[in-house]
C-alpha positions as CSV (number, residue, x, y, z in Angstrom):
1,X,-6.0,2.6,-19.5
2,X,-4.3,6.2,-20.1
3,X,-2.2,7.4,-17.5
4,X,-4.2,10.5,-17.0
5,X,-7.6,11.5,-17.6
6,X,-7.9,13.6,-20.5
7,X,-10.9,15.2,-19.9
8,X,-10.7,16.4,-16.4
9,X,-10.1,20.1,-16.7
10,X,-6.7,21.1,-14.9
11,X,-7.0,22.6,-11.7
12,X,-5.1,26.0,-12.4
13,X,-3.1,28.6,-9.7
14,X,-6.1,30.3,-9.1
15,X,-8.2,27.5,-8.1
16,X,-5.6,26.6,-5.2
17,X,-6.9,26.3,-2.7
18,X,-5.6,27.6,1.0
19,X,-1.8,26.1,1.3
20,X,-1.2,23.7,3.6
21,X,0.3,26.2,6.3
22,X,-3.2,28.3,6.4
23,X,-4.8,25.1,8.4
24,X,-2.8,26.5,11.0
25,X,-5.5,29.5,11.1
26,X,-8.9,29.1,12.7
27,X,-11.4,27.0,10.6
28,X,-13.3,30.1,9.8
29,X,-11.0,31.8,8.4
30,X,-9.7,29.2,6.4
31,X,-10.3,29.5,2.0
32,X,-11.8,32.6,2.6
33,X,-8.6,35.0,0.4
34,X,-9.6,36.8,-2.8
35,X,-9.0,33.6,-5.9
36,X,-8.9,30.8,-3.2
37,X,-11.5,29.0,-3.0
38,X,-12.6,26.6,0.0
39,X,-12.1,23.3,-0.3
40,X,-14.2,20.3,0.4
41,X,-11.8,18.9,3.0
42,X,-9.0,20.4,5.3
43,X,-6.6,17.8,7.1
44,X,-4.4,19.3,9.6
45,X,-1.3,16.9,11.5
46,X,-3.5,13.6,11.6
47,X,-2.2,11.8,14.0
48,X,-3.1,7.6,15.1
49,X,-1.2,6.2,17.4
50,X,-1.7,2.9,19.1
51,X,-0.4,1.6,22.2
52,X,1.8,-1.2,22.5
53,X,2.1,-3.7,25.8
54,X,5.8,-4.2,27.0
55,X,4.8,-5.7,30.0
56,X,4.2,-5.1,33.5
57,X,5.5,-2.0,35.3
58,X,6.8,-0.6,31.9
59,X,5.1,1.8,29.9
60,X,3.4,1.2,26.9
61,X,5.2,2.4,23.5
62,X,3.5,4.2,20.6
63,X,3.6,2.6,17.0
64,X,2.7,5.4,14.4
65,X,0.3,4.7,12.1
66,X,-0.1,8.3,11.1
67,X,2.0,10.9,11.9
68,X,1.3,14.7,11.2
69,X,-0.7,14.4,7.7
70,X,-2.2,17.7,6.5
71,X,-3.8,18.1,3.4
72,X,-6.9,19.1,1.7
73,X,-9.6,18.1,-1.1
74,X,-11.5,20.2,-3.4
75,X,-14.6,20.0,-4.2
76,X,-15.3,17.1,-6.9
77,X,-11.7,16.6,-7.2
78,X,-9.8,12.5,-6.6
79,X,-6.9,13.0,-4.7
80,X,-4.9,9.4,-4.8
81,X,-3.1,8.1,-2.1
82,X,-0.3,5.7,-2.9
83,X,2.1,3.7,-0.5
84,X,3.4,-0.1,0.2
85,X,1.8,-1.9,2.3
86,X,1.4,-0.4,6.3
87,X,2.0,2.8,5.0
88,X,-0.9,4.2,6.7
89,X,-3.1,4.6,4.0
90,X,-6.2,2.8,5.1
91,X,-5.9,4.2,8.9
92,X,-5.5,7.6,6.8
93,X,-9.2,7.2,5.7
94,X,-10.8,5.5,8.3
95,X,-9.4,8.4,10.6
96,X,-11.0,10.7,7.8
97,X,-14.6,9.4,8.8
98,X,-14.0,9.1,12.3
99,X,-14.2,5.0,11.7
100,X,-11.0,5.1,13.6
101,X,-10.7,7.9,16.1
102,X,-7.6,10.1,15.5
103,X,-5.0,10.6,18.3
104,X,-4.3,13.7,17.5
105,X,-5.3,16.2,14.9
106,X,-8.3,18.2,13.2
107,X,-10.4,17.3,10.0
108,X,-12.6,20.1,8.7
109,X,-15.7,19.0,6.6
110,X,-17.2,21.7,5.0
111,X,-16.5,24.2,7.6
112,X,-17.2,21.0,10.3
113,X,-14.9,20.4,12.7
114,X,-15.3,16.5,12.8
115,X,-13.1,16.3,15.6
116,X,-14.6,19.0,17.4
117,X,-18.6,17.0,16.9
118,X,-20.6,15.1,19.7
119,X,-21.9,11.5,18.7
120,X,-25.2,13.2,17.7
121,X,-24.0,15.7,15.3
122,X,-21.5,13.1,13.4
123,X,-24.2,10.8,13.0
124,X,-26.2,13.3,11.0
125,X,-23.1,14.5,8.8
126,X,-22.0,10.6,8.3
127,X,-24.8,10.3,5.2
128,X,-22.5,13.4,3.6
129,X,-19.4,10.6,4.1
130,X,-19.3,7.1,2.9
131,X,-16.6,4.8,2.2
132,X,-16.6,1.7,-0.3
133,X,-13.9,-1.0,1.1
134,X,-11.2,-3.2,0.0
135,X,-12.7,-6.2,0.2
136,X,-16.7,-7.1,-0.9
137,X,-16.7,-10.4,0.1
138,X,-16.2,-9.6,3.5
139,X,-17.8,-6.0,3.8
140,X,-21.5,-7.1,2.9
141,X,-23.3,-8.7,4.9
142,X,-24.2,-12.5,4.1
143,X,-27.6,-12.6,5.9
144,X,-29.2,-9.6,3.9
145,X,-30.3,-9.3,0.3
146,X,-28.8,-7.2,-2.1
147,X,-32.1,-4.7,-1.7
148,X,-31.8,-4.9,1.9
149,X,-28.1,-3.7,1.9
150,X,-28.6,-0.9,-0.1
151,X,-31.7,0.0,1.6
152,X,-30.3,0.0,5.1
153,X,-28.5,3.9,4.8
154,X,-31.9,5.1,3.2
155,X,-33.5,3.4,6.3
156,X,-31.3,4.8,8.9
157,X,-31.1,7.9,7.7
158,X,-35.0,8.3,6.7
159,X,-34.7,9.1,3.0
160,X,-37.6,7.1,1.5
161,X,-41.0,8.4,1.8
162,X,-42.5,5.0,2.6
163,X,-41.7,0.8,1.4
164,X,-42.6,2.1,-2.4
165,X,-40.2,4.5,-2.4
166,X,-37.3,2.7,-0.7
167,X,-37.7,0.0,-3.2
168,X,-38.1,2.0,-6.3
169,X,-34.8,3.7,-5.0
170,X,-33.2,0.4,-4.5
171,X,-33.7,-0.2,-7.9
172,X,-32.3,2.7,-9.1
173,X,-28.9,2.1,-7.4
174,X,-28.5,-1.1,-8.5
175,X,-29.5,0.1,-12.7
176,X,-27.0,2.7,-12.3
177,X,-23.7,0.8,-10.9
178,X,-24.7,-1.6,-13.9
179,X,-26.4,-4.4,-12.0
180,X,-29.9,-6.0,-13.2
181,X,-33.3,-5.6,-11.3
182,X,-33.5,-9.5,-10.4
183,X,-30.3,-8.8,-8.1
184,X,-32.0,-7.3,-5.6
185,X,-33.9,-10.7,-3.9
186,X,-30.3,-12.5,-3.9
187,X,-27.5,-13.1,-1.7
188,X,-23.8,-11.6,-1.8
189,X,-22.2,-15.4,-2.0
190,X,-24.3,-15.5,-5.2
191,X,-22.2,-12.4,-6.8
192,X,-18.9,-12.5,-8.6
193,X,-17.0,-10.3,-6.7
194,X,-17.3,-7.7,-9.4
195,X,-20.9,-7.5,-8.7
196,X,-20.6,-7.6,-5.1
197,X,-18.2,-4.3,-5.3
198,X,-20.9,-2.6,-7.4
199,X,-23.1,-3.4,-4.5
200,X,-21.1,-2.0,-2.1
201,X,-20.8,1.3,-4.2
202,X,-24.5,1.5,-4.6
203,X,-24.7,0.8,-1.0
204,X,-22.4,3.8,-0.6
205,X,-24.0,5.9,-3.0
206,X,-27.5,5.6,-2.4
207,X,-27.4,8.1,0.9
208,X,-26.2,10.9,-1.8
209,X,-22.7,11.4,0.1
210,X,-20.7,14.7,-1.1
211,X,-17.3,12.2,-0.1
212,X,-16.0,9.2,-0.8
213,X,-13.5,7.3,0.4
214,X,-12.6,4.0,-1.6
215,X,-10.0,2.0,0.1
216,X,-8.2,-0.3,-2.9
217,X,-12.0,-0.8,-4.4
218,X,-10.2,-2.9,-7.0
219,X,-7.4,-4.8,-5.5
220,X,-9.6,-7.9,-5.1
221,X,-11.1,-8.2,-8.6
222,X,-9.8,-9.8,-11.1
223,X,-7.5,-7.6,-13.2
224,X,-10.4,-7.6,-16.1
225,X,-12.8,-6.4,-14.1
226,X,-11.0,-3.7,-12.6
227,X,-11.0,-1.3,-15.5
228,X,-15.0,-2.0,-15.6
229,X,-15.3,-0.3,-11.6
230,X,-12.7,2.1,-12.3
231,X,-14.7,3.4,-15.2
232,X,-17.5,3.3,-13.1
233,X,-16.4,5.1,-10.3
234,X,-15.1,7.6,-12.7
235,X,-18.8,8.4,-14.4
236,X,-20.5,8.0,-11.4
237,X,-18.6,11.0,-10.0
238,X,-19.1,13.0,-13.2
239,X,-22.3,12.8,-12.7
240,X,-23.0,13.1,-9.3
241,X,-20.3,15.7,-8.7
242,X,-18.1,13.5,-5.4
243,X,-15.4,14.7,-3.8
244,X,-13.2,11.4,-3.8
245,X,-10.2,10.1,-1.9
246,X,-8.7,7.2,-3.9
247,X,-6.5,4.8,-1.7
248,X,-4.7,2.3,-3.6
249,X,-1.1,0.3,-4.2
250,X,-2.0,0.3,-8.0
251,X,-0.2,3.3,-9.3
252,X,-1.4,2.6,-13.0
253,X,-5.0,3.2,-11.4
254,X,-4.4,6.1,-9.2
255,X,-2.5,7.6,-12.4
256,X,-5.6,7.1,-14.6
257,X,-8.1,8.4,-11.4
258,X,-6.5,11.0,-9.3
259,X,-5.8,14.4,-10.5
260,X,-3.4,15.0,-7.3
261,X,-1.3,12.0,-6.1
262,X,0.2,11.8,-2.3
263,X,2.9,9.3,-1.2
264,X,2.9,7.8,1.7
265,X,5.6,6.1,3.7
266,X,6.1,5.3,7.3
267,X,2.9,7.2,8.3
268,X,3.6,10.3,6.7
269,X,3.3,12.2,3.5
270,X,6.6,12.1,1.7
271,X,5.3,13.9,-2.0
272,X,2.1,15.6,-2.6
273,X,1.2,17.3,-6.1
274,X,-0.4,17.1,-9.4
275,X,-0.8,13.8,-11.0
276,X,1.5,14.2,-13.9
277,X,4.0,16.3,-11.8
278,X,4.3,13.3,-9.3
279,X,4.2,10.8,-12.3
280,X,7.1,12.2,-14.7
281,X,9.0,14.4,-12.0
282,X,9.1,11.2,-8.9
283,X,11.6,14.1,-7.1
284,X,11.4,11.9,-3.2
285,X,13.9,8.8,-3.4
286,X,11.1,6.4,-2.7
287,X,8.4,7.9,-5.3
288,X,11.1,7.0,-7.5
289,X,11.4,3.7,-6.3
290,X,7.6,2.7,-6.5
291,X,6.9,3.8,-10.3
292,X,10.7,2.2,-11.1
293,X,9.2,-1.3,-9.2
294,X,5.9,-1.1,-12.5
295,X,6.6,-3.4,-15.1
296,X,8.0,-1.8,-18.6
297,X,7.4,-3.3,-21.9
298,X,11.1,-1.9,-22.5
299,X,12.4,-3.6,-19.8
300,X,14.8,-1.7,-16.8
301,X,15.9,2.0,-17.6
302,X,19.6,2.3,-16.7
303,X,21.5,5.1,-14.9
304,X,18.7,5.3,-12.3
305,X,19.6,4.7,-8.9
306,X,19.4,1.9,-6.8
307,X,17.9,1.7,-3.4
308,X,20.5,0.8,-0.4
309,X,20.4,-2.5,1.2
310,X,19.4,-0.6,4.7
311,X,16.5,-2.2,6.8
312,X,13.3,-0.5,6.5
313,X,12.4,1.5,9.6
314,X,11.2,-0.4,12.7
315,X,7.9,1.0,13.9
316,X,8.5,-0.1,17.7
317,X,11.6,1.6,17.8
318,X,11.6,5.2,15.6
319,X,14.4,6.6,15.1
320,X,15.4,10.4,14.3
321,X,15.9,12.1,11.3
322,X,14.4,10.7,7.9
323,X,12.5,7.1,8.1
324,X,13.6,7.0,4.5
325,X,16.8,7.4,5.8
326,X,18.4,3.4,5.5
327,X,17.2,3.0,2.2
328,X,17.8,6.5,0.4
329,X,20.8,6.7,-2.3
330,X,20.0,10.4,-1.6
331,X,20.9,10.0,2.3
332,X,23.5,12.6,3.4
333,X,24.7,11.5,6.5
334,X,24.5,14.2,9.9
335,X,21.4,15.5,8.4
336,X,19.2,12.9,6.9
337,X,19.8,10.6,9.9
338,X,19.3,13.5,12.4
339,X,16.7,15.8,11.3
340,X,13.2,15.1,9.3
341,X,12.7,16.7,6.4
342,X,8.8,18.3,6.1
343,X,6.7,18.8,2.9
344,X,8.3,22.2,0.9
345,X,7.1,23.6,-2.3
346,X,9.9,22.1,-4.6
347,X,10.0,24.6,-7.0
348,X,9.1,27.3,-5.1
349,X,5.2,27.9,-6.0
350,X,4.8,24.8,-8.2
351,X,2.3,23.2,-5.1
352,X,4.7,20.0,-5.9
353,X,5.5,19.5,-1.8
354,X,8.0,17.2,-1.2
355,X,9.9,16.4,1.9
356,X,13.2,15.6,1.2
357,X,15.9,17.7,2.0
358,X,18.1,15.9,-1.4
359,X,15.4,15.5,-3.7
360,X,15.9,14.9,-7.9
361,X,15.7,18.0,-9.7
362,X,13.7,16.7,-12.8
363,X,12.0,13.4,-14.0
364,X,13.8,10.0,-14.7
């Protein structure tokens, strides 16, 4: 794989959307200045919080999952979202789609305030929003066919004109994520796992969504079959013009995908920007970290620096300042550990957002 996609035209200043700090406004007004467009998808604080049990007659504590994310999507743009493990990143799109409700929060569809819908009016924007998950041997069902898993969204949301043209649409899906005809009459457990993922993307796709979330489509294929998805994903959207969120660990992948990356740690966004700004430039401490942790074929760079030996934040028991704070050969003690640094333009109006209030000044 390349490390960026060549042929994806390069989103320029005037197709920036409104900054992150506009969300603030009403959703009306929002994307509506002279040169910036709307975007797909504005996120605004995203909050998920779950409640712990400590007992009886003590209050429960909060973990974090998510913890303020804003951001936003445009329109058949792949923003990748990158993070260790627990990071947040699948809560992060399940929240998106209202899968997992929010604590706190707004996301704006298309001018739809998701948070603001009754049952009734979700259901009906839901074909517009799909997801394809981690995992396909546990996100198909066993008991149906391959035709009858792709033809359950048509079904529930009325899109065939009859048994005909349900199946002739079935069909269709299944030719154009690269699987045979004959697939249709089997059984998932009767797929490579390959196959079953093309499944689940025809599944996804065959309700003509506008956005997709794929949660790691690829970390449970084999390594030479994901390029194969990855490409597939990639034409797919070319052709049918998705907005995409890509959520993965793989960095190589999101590198080759994504023409934004965002980092996520502890819940939060720690570096937002364009792919080969976050890529070469890695200016938060534990960007740095992640694309020092890929293999090289030349083997460690030296001169870089070296995480400390601090423990990684404790969900349970937060505390102030920067969660990055432990670990950070950056750390400036009285300000890291005391106040938390939010997402700033780093230069100023190079939409590179980083929080980090000692961040690298250029690339490694």
């Amino acid at each position: 794989m390349s490390t960026s996609r060549d042929h994806v035209a390069d989103f320029g200043e005037a197709d920036e959307p409104t900054a992150l700090d506009a969300l603030e406004r009403p959703v009306e007004d929002q994307g509506r200045e002279r040169g910036r467009p709307q975007a797909l998808l504005y996120v605004q604080k995203l909050t998920k919080a779950y409640p712990t049990n400590r007992g009886f007659f003590r209050a429960p504590d909060l973990v974090h999952a998510l913890n303020g994310v804003s951001f936003y999507l445009r329109h058949r743009e792949t923003l990748g979202i990158v993070g260790e493990s627990g990071s947040g990143k699948s809560t992060l799109g399940r929240c998106l789609l209202r899968l997992t409700e929010p604590t706190l929060g707004r996301v704006v569809f298309d001018g739809n305030d998701l948070m603001a819908l009754a049952p009734a009016e979700l259901r009906a924007l839901r074909r517009r929003m799909q997801i394809v998950l981690q995992n396909p041997y546990t996100s198909l069902d066993p008991y149906m066919t391959v035709g009858e898993i792709v033809a359950e969204g048509l079904t529930v949301f009325g899109l065939a004109a009859g048994k005909k043209d349900r199946d002739e649409q079935v069909l269709g899906w299944c030719e154009r994520v690269g699987l045979d005809r004959g697939v249709t009459v089997r059984y998932p457990h009767e797929l490579s796992g390959g196959q079953r993922q093309r499944v689940a993307i025809a599944r996804a796709l065959a309700v003509g969504p506008d956005f997709l979330v794929l949660d790691e489509p690829t970390s449970a294929l084999d390594v030479s079959v994901q390029a194969q998805i990855v490409n597939l994903l990639e034409d797919l959207q070319e052709q049918l013009g998705l907005t995409q969120l890509f959520i993965s660990h793989d960095l190589r992948t999101v590198q080759y995908t994504a023409q934004r990356i965002g980092v996520m740690y502890f819940g939060k966004l720690v570096e937002l920007g364009r792919t080969a700004d976050v890529a070469q430039r890695r200016r938060h401490p534990y960007t740095r970290a992640l694309f020092e942790a890929l293999p090289s074929l030349h083997g460690p760079r030296r001169g870089l620096p070296i995480l400390r030996d601090g423990e990684p934040p404790n969900p349970l028991a937060p505390k102030p300042g920067c969660a990055f704070f432990t670990q950070c050969p950056n750390a400036e003690r009285g300000r890291c550990d005391v106040e938390e640094p939010t997402l700033q333009e780093i230069p100023e109006r190079s939409r590179h957002r980083v929080a980090c209030f000692h961040p690298f000044d250029d690339g490694p």
